[in-house]
RODO-2510 file (C-alpha; in nm, 4 decimals, decimal comma):
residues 487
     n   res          X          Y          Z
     1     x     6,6071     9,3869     7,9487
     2     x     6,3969     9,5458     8,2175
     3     x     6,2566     9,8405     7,9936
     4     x     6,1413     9,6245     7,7387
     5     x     5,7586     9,5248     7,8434
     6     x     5,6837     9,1350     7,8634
     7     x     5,3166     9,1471     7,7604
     8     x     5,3117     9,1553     7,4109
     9     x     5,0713     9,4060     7,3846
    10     x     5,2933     9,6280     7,5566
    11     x     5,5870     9,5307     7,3317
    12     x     5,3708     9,5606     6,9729
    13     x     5,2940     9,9546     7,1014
    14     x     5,6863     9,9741     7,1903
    15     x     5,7924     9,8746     6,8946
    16     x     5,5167    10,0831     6,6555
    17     x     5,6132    10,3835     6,8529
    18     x     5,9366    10,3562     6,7889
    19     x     5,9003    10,2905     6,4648
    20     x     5,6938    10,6127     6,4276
    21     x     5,9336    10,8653     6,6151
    22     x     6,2120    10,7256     6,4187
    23     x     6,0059    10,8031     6,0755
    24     x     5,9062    11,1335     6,1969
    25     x     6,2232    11,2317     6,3009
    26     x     6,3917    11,0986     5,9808
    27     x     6,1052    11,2652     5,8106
    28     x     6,1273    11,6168     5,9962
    29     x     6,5394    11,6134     5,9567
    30     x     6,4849    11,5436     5,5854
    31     x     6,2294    11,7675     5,4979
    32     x     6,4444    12,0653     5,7254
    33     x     6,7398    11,9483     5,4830
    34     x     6,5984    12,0233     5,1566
    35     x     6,3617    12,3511     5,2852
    36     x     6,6713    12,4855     5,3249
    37     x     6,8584    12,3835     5,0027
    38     x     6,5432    12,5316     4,8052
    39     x     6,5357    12,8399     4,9758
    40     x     6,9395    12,8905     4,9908
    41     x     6,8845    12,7802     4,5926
    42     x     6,6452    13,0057     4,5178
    43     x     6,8393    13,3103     4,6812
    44     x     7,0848    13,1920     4,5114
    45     x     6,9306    13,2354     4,1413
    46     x     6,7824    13,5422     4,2327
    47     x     7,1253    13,6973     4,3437
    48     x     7,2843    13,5590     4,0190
    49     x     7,0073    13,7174     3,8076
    50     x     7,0557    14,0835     3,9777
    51     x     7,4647    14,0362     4,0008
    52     x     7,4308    13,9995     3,6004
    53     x     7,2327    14,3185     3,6130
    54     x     7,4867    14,5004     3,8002
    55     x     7,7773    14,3475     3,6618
    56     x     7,6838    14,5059     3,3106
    57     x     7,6629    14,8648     3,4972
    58     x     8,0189    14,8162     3,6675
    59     x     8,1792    14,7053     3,3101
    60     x     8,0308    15,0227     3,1676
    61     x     8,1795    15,2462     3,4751
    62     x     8,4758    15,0785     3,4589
    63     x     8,5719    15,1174     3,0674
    64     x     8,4889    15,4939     3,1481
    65     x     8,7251    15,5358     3,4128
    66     x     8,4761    15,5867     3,6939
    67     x     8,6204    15,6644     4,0383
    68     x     8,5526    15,3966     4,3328
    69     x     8,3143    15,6863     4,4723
    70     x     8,0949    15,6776     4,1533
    71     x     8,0750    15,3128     4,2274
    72     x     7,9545    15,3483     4,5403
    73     x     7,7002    15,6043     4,4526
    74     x     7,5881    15,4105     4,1615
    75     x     7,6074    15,0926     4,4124
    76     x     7,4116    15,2965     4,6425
    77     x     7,1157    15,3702     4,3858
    78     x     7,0605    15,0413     4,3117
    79     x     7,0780    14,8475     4,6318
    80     x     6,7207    14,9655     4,7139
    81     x     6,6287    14,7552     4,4026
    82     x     6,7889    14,4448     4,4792
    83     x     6,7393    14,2033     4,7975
    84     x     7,1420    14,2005     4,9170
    85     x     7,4243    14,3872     4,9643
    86     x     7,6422    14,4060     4,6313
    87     x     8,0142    14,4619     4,6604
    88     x     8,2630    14,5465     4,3640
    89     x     8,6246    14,4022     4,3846
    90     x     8,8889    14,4968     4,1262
    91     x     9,1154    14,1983     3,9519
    92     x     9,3322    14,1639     4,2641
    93     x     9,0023    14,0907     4,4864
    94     x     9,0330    14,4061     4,6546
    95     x     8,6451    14,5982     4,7690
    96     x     8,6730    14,9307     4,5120
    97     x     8,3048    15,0212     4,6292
    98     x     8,0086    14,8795     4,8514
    99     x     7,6412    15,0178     4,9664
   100     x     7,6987    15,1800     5,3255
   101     x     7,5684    14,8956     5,4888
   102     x     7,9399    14,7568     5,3740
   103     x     8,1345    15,0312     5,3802
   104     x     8,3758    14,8978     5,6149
   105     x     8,5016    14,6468     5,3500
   106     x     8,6142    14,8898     5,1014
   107     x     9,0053    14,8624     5,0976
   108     x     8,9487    14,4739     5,2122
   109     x     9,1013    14,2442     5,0142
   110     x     8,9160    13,9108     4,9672
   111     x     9,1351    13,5985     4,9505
   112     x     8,9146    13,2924     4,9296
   113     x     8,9344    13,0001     4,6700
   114     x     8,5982    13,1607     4,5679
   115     x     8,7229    13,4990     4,4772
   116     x     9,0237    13,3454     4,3099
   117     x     8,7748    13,1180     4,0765
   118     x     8,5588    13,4608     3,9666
   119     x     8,8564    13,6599     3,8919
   120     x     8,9216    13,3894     3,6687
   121     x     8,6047    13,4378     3,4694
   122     x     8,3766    13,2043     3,6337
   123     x     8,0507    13,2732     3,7730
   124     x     8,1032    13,1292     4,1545
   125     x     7,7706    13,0681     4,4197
   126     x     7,8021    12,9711     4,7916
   127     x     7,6653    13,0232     5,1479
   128     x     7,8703    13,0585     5,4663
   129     x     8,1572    13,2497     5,4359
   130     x     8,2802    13,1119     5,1134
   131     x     8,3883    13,4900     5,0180
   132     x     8,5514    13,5528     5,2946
   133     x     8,2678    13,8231     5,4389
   134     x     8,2640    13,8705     5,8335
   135     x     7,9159    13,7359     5,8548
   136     x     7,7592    13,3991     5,7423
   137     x     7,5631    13,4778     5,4230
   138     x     7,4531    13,3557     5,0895
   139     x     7,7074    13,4817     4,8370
   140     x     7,7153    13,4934     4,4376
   141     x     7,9732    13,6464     4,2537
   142     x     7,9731    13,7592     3,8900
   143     x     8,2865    13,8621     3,6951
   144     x     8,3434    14,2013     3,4847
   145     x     8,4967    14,1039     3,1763
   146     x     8,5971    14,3024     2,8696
   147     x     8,7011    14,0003     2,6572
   148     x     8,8474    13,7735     2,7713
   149     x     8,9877    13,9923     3,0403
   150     x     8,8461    14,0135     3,3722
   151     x     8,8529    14,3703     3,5469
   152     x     8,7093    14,2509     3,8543
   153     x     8,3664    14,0959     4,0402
   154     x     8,0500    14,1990     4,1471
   155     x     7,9579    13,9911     4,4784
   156     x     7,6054    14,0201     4,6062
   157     x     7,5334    13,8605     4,9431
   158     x     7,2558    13,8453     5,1961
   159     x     7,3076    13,7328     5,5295
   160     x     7,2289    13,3886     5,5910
   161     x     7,0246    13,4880     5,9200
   162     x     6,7282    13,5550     5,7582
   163     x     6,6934    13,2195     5,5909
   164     x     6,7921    13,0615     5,9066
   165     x     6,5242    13,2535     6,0735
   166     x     6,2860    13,1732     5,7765
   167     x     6,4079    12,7834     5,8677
   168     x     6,3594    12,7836     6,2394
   169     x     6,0101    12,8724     6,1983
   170     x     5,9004    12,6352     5,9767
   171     x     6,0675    12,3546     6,1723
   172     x     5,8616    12,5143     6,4828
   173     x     5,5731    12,4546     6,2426
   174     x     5,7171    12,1039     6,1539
   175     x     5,7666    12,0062     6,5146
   176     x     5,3932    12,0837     6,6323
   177     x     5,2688    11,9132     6,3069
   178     x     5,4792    11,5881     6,3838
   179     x     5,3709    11,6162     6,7561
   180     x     5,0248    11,5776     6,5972
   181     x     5,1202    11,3143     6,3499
   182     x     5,3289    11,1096     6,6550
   183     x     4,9638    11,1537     6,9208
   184     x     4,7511    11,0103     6,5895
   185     x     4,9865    10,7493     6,5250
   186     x     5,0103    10,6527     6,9571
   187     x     4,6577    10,6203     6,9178
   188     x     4,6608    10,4613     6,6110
   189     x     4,9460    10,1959     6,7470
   190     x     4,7768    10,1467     7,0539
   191     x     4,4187    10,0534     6,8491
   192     x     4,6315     9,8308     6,6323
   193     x     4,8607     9,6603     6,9433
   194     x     4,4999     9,5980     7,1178
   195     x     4,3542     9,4670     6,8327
   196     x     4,6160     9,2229     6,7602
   197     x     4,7736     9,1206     7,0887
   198     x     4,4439     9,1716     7,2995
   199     x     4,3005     8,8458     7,1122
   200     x     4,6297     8,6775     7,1009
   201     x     4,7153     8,7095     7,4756
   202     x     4,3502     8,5383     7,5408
   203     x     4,4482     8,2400     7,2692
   204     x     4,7591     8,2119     7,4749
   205     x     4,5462     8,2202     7,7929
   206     x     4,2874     7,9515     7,6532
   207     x     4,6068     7,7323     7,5535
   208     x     4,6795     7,7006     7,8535
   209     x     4,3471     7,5860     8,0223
   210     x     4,3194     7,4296     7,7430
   211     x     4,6301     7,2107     7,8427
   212     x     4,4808     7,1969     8,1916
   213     x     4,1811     7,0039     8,1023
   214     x     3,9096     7,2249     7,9879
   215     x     3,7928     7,0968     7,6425
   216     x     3,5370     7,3564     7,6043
   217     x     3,7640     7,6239     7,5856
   218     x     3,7037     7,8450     7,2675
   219     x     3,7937     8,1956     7,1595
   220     x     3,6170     8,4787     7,0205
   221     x     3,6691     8,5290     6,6574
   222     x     3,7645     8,9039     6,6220
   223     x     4,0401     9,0802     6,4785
   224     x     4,2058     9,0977     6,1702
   225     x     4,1478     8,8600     5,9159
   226     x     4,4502     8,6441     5,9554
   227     x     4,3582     8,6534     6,3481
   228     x     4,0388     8,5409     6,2459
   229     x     4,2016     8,2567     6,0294
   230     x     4,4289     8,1720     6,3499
   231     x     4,1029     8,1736     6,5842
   232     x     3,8866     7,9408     6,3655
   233     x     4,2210     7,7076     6,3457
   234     x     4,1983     7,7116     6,7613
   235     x     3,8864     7,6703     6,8125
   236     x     3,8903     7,3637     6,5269
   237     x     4,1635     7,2199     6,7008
   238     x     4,0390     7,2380     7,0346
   239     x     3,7110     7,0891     6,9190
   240     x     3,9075     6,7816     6,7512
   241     x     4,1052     6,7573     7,0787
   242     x     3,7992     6,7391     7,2649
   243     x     3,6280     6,4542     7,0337
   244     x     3,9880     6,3105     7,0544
   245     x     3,9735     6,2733     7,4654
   246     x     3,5842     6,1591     7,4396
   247     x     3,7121     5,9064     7,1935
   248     x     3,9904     5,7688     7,3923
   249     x     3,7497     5,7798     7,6907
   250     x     3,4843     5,5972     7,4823
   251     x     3,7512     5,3559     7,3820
   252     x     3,8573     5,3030     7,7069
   253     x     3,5181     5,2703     7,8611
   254     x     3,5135     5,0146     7,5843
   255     x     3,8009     4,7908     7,6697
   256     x     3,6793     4,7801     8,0115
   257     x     3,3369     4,6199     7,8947
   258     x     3,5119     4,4287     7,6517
   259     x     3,7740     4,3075     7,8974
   260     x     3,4410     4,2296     8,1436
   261     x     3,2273     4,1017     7,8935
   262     x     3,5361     3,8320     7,7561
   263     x     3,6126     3,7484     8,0976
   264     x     3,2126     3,6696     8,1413
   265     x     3,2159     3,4841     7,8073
   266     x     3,4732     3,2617     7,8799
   267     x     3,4183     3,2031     8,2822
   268     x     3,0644     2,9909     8,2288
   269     x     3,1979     2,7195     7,9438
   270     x     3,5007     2,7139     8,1694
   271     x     3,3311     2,6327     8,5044
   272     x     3,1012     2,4395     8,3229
   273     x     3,3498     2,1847     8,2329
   274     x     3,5519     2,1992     8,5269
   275     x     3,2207     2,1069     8,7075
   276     x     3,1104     1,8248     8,4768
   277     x     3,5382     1,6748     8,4725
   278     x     3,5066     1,7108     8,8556
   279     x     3,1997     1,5080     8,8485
   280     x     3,3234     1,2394     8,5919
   281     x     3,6450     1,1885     8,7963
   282     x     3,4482     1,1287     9,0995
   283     x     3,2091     0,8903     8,9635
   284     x     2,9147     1,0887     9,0678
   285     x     2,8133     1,1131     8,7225
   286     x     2,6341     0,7363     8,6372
   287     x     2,7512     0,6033     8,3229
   288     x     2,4027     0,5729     8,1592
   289     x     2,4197     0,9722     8,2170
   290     x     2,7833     0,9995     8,1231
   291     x     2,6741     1,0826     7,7222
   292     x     2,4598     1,3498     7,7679
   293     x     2,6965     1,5193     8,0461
   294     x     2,9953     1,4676     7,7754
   295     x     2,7319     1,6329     7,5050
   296     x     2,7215     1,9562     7,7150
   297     x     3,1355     1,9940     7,7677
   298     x     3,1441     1,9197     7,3875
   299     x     2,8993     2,2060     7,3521
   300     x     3,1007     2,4357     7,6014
   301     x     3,4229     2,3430     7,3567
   302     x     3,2510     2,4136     7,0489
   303     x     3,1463     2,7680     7,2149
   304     x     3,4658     2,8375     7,3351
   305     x     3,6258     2,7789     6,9966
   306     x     3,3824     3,0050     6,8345
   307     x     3,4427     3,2548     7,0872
   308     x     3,8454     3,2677     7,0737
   309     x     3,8071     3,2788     6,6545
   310     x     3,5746     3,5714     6,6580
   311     x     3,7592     3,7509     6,8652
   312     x     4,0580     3,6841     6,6636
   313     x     3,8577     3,8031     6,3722
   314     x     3,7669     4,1224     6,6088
   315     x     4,1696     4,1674     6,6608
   316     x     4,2588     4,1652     6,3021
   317     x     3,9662     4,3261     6,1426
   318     x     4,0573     4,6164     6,4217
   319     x     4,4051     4,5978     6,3538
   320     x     4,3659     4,6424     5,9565
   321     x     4,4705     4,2810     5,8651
   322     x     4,2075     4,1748     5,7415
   323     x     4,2583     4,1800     5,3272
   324     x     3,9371     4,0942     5,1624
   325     x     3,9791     3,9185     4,7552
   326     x     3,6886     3,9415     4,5954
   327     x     3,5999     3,7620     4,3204
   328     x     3,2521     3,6850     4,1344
   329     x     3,0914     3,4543     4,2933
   330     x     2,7142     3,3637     4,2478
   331     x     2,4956     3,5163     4,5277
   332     x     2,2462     3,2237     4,5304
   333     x     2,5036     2,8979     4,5383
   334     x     2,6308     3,1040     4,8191
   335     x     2,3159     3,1666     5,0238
   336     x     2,2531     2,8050     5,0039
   337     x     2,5703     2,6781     5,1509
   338     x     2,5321     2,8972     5,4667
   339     x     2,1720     2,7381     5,4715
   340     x     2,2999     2,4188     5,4718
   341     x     2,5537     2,4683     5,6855
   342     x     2,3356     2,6013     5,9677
   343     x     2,0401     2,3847     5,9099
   344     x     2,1282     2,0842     6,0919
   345     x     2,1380     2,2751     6,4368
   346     x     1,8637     2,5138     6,3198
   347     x     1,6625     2,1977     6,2862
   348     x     1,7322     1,9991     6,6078
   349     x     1,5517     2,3056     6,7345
   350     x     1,2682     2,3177     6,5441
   351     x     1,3534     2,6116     6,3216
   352     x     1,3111     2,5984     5,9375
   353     x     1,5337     2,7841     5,7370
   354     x     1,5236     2,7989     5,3287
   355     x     1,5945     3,0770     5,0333
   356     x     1,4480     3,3189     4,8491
   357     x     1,6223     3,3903     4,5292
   358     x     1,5110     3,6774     4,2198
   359     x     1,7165     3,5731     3,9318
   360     x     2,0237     3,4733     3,9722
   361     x     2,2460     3,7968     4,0506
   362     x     2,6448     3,7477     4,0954
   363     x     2,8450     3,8949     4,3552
   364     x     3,2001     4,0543     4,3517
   365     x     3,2998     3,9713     4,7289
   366     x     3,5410     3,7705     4,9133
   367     x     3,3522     3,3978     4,9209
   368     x     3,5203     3,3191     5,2989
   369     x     3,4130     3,6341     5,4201
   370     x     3,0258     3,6553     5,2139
   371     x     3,0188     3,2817     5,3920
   372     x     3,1078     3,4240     5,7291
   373     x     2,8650     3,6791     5,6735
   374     x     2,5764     3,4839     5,6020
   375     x     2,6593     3,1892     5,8652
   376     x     2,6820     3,4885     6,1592
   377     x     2,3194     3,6481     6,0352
   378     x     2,1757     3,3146     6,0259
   379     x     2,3156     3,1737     6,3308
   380     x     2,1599     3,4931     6,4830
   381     x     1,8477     3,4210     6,3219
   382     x     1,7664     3,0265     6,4691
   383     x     1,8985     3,1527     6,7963
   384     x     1,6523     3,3839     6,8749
   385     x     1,3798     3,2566     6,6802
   386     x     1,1144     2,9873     6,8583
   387     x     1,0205     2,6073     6,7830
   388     x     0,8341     2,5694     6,4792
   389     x     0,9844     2,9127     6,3728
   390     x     1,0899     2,9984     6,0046
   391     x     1,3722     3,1912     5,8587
   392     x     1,4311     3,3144     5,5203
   393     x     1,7517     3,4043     5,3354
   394     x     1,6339     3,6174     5,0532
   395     x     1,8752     3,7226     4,7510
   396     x     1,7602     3,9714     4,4570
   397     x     2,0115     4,2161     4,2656
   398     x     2,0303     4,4798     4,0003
   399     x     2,3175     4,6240     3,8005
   400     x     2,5476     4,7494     4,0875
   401     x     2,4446     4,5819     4,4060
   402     x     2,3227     4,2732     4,5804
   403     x     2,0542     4,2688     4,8522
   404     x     2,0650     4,0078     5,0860
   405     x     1,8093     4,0022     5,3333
   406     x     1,8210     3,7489     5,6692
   407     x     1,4126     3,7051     5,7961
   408     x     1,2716     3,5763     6,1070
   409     x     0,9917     3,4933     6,2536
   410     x     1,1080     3,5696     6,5982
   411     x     1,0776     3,7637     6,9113
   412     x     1,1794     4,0822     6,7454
   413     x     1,4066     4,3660     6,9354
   414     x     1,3026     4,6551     7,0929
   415     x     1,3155     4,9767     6,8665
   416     x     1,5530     5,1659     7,1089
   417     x     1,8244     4,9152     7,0875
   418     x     1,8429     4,8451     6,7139
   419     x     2,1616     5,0880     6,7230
   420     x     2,3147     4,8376     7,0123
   421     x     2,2635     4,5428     6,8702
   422     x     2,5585     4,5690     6,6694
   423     x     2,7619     4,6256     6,9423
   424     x     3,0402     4,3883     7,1058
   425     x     2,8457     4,1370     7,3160
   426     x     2,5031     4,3220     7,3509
   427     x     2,2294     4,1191     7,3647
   428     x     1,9114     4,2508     7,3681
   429     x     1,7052     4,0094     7,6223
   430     x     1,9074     3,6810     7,7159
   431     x     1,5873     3,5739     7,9101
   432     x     1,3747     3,5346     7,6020
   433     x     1,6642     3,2951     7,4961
   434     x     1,5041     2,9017     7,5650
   435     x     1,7712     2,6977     7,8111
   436     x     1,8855     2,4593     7,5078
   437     x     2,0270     2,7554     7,2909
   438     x     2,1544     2,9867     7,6073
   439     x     2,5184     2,8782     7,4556
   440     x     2,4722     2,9255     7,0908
   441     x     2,6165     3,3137     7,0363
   442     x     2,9047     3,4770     7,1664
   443     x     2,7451     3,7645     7,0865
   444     x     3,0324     3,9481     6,8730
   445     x     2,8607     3,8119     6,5397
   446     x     2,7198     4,0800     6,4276
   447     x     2,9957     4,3400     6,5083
   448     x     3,2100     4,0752     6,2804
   449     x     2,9399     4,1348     5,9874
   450     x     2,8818     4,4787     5,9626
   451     x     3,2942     4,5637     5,9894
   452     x     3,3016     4,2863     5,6886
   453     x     3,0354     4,4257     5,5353
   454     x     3,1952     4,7823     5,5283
   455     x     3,5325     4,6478     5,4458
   456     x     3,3800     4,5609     5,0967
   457     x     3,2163     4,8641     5,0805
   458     x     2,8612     4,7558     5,1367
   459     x     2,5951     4,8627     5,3628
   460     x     2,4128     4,6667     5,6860
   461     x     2,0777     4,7400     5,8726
   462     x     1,8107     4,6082     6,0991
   463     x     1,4484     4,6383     6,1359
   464     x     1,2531     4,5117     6,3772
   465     x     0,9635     4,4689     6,5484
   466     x     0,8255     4,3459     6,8662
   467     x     0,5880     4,0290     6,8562
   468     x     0,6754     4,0303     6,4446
   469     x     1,0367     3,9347     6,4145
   470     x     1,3353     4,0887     6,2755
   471     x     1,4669     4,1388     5,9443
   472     x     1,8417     4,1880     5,8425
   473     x     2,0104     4,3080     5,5363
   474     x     2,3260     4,3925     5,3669
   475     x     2,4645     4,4827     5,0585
   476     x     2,7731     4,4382     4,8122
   477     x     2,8702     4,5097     4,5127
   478     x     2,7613     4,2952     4,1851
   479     x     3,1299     4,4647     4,0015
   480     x     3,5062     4,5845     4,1061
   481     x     3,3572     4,9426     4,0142
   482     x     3,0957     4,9353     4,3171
   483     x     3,4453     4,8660     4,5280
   484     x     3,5794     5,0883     4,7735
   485     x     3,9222     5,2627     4,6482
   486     x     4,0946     5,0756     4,9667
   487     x     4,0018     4,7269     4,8358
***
């Protein structure tokens, strides 16, 4: 439709406006309606309470024999006193006597239905030209009764001109007072239509660039309340869009490094041995040497295998498949198997390791995973910590939680990476690493403890300091009611 606007701002005024004329008008016919009903009524009861009057005087002239001239005079007396015209019609319906204003309808004889009802006895009220009269008027007729005999009528009637008149003014009146009422309610319309499709047709416009690929796009929060409401919903939405896009960025950014950083990880073992094959299939290698070169590919294995199982570990504790079972298990028998399982290669390079235990607390964790755990922050621990070094697995626990706390004496890490270091292969200074432990980490252990530390609930820090070592800790819980609700 070409006349109907396409902006909705232009629509929302449409459509109040027409709603408003159509009240109005509704409004203005209505109220014209009954202005005229009350004031036709109220002639009406005023004409019945005079045509009583006279019909009293008209029983009395009649019973005396009074001529149609003495009605007229008498008619004539009285009319001054009374707002109409009254008329006197004998049982037949014929006009005995009338004021001279209605002289001509003496001799007339009326013929309506409502002259036949009066001569019947009843009182009869109308407007038009129920009584036959040659002009449009309001009409009431009362009989003359002796009895139960009716003699005749007494109609009064005023023309229905001056109530018309009376009605054309006051819709005049109406017309300039809802030509007021429609200007207000333009105005008001138009305030309202701005107010409500101003800030609408900008959320539509923001959409839109909003779809194009500006994530700072925000709206104003104005209007009405639910406006408001549907403004703070935008703008929350287009803020979770936006940390939506930097997260898939970030996550992308991410699998390109991790993709990289793999590829690195697994190229040097893998050239490595190629090399050293190449050279043992070519004899260049001397067999007294042969040992020691078959030492280093059995090295590059081992590191390979640890490699492909953490990041299998990586893939399912990313994925969600990794189901924890905890169980109590005793916090100090457990800190001493990951010592003993690290401390044949923590002492081939000169590193002492040993526990600390307060008490002996018990833990409610998953005993493959709290091994896992401990082996990853202790393997950490020798690599980066010099000959002659020391580290320390200390335990201590109260009512709700265990402490575990992974010391060493080593290099230490600089205070603006402690928030990397947990990272997917970040490594804080691979120089500072000594040749004979350059392939010990894959450096995705401690991303593998502090997801399995979280999994159970517990918590995982660092601190550090340059020159002084490093000291790592954790926490789980000592009971199932220290669990997460997801466990």
């Amino acid at each position: 439709m070409k006349w109907w606007p396409s902006r909705l701002y232009g629509r929302l005024l449409l459509s109040y406006l027409a709603a408003c004329v159509l009240t109005l008008l509704v409004a203005s016919l209505a109220l014209t309606y009954f202005y005229q009903s009350y004031l036709i009524s109220s002639e009406q009861q005023e004409l019945l309470r005079d045509g009583r009057n006279i019909a009293r005087l008209v029983q009395v002239s009649l019973l005396s024999g009074s001529s149609p001239e003495s009605l007229s005079s008498m008619l004539e007396v009285v009319g001054p006193f009374v707002p109409s015209q009254p008329i006197v019609i004998n049982r037949v319906g014929v006009v005995l006597a009338a004021t001279p204003a209605g002289k001509d309808l003496v001799g007339v004889r009326l013929t309506r239905d409502a002259v036949e009802q009066v001569l019947r006895g009843r009182t009869v009220m109308g407007w038009g030209q129920s009584f036959g009269l040659s002009t449009p008027s309001i009409a009431v007729a009362v009989p003359v009764t002796v009895g139960r005999e009716t003699l005749g009528a007494v109609i009064l009637h005023r023309p229905l001109v001056d109530i018309q008149a009376t009605v054309r003014d006051a819709r005049r009146r109406l017309i300039w007072a809802l030509a007021i009422a429609l200007a207000i309610s333009a105005a008001l319309a138009a305030a309202f239509s701005r107010s409500v499709g101003r800030p609408l047709e900008r959320m539509a416009q923001a959409a839109g660039r909003l779809a194009q690929g500006d994530l700072d796009e925000r709206v104003a929060v104005e209007g009405p309340e639910e406006l408001q409401q549907l403004a703070r919903a935008f703008n929350h939405a287009a803020e979770a869009i936006g940390r939506t896009f930097e997260e898939q960025r970030r996550l992308e950014r991410m699998r390109r490094e991790f993709v990289a950083n793999v590829s690195h990880e697994f190229r040097a073992p893998l050239a490595s041995l190629a090399g050293f094959i190449e050279l043992l299939e070519d004899g260049t290698i001397p067999p007294d040497q042969a040992a020691r070169y078959l030492e280093l590919m059995r090295q590059d294995t081992e590191r390979l295998s640890r490699l492909v199982a953490d990041l299998l570990d990586l893939s399912r504790l990313d994925a969600g498949k990794v189901t924890i079972r905890p169980e109590f298990v005793s916090a100090v028998d457990a800190a001493r198997r990951a010592v003993l399982g690290v401390e044949p290669r923590a002492t081939s390079l000169g590193v002492t390791v040993e526990v600390a235990a307060e008490g002996s607390p018990t833990v409610y964790a998953d005993p493959e995973r709290l091994q896992q755990i401990l082996t990853n922050l202790l393997d950490n621990a020798v690599d980066h910590t010099d000959d002659g070094g020391r580290v320390e697995l200390r335990v201590r626990g109260d009512a709700d939680w265990v402490r575990f706390e992974v010391i060493d004496t080593g290099e230490g890490i600089p205070e603006e990476e402690l928030d990397l270091i947990w990272e997917r292969f970040h490594r804080v200074d691979r120089s500072r690493v000594r040749s004979k432990r350059q392939r010990g980490g894959t450096g995705l252990g401690l991303s593998i403890v502090r997801q399995l530390v979280e999994l159970h609930g517990g918590q995982v820090g660092v601190e550090s300091r340059l020159g002084e070592g490093s000291r790592f800790w954790f926490t789980l819980p000592s009971s199932p009611a220290s669990l997460p609700a997801s466990v």
